[in-house]
ZAROTOR-734529 format. One record per residue (C-alpha): residue in three letters; chain; residue number from 0; x, y, z. Coordinates in Angstrom, 3 decimals. Layout:
// ZAROTOR-734529
+-----+----+-----+----------+----------+----------+
:  aa : ch :   i :        u :        v :        w :
+-----+----+-----+----------+----------+----------+
: ALA :  A : NUM :        X :        Y :        Z :
...
+-----+----+-----+----------+----------+----------+
***
This chain:
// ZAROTOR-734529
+-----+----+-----+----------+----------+----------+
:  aa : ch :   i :        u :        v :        w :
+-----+----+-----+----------+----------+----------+
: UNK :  A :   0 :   -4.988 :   13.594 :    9.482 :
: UNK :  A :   1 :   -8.337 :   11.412 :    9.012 :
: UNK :  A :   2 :   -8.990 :    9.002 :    6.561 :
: UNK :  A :   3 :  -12.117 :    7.438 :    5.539 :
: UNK :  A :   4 :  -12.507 :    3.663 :    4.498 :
: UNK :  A :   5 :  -15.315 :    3.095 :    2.071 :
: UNK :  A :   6 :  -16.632 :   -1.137 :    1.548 :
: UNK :  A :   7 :  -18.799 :   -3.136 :    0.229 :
: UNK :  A :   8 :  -20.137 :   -5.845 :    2.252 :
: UNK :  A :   9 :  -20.392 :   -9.553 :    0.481 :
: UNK :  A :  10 :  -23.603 :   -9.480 :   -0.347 :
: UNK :  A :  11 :  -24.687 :   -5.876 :   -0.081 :
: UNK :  A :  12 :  -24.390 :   -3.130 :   -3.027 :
: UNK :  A :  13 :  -24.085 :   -0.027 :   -0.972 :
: UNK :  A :  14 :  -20.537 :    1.327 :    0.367 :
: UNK :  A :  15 :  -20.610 :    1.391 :    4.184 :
: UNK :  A :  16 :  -17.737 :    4.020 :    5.809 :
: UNK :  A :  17 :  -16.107 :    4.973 :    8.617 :
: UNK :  A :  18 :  -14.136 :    7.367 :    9.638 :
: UNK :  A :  19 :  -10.506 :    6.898 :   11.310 :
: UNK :  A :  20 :   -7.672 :    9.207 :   13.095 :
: UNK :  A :  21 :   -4.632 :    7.973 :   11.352 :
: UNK :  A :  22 :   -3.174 :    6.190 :    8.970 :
: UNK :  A :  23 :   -2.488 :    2.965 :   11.194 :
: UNK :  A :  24 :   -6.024 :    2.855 :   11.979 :
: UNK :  A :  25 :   -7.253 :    2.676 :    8.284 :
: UNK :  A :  26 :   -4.858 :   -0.216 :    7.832 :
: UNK :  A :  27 :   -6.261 :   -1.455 :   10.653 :
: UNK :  A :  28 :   -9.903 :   -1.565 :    9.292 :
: UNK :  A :  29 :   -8.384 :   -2.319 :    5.912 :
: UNK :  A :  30 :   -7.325 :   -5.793 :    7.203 :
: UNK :  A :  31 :  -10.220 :   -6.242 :    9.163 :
: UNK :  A :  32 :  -13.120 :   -5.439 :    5.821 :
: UNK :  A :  33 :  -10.693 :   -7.773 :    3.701 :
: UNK :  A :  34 :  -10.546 :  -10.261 :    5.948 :
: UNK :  A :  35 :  -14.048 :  -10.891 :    7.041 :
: UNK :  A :  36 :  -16.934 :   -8.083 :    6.246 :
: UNK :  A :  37 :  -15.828 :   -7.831 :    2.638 :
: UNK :  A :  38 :  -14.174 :   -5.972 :   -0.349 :
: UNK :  A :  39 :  -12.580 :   -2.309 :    0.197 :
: UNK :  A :  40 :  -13.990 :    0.633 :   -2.331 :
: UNK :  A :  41 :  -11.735 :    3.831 :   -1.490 :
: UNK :  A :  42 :   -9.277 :    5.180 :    0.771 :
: UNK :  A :  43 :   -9.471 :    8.967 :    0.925 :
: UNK :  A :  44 :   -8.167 :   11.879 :    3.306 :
: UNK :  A :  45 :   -8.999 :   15.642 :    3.560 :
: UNK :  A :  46 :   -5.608 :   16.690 :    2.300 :
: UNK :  A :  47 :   -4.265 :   13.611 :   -0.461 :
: UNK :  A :  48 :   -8.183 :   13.462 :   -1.820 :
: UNK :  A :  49 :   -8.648 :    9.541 :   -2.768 :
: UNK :  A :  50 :   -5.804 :    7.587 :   -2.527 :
: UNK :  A :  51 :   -4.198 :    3.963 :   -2.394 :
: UNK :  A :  52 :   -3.292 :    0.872 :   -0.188 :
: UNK :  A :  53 :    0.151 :    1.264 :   -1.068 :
: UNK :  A :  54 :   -0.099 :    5.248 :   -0.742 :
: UNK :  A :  55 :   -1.881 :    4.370 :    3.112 :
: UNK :  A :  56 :    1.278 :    2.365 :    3.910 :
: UNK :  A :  57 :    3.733 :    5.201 :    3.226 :
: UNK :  A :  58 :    1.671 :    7.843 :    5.553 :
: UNK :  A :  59 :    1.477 :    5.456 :    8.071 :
: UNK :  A :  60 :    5.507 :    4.976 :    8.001 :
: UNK :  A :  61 :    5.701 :    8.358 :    7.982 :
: UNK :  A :  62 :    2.843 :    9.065 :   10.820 :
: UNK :  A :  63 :    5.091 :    6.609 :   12.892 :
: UNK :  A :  64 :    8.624 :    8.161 :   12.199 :
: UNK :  A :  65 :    6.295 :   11.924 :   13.490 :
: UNK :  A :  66 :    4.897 :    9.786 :   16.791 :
: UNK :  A :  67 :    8.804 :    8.387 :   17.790 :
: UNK :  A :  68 :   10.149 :   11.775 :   17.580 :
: UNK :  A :  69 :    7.765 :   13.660 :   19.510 :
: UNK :  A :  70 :    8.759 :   14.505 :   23.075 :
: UNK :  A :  71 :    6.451 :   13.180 :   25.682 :
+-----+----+-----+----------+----------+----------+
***
């Protein structure tokens, strides 16, 4: 499933995005906006529509339990 990461850089109005693979990426780039480009605006996938950090967290758990159990 993709997710895409909208933000607002410090001292810029419009939302910048990007578009990730999975749910551990968009944490991934979550950390990174918060930490030095700036503020985070939305979190939103094809099939949950917009949805939140804590809402991110969970799919990722659940991406990860899917990735240990497939068969290489």
């Amino acid at each position: 499933m993709t997710y895409t990461v909208g933000f607002r850089k410090r001292s810029n109005v419009a939302v910048l995005t990007t578009e990730v693979p999975t749910a551990n990426h968009a944490l991934a780039v979550i950390a990174t906006v918060e930490q030095s480009v700036g503020k985070l605006d939305f979190i939103r996938s094809p099939q949950e529509g917009d949805i939140g950090i804590e809402m991110l967290r969970l799919l990722a758990k659940e991406e990860a339990k899917g990735m240990s159990q497939t068969p290489i």
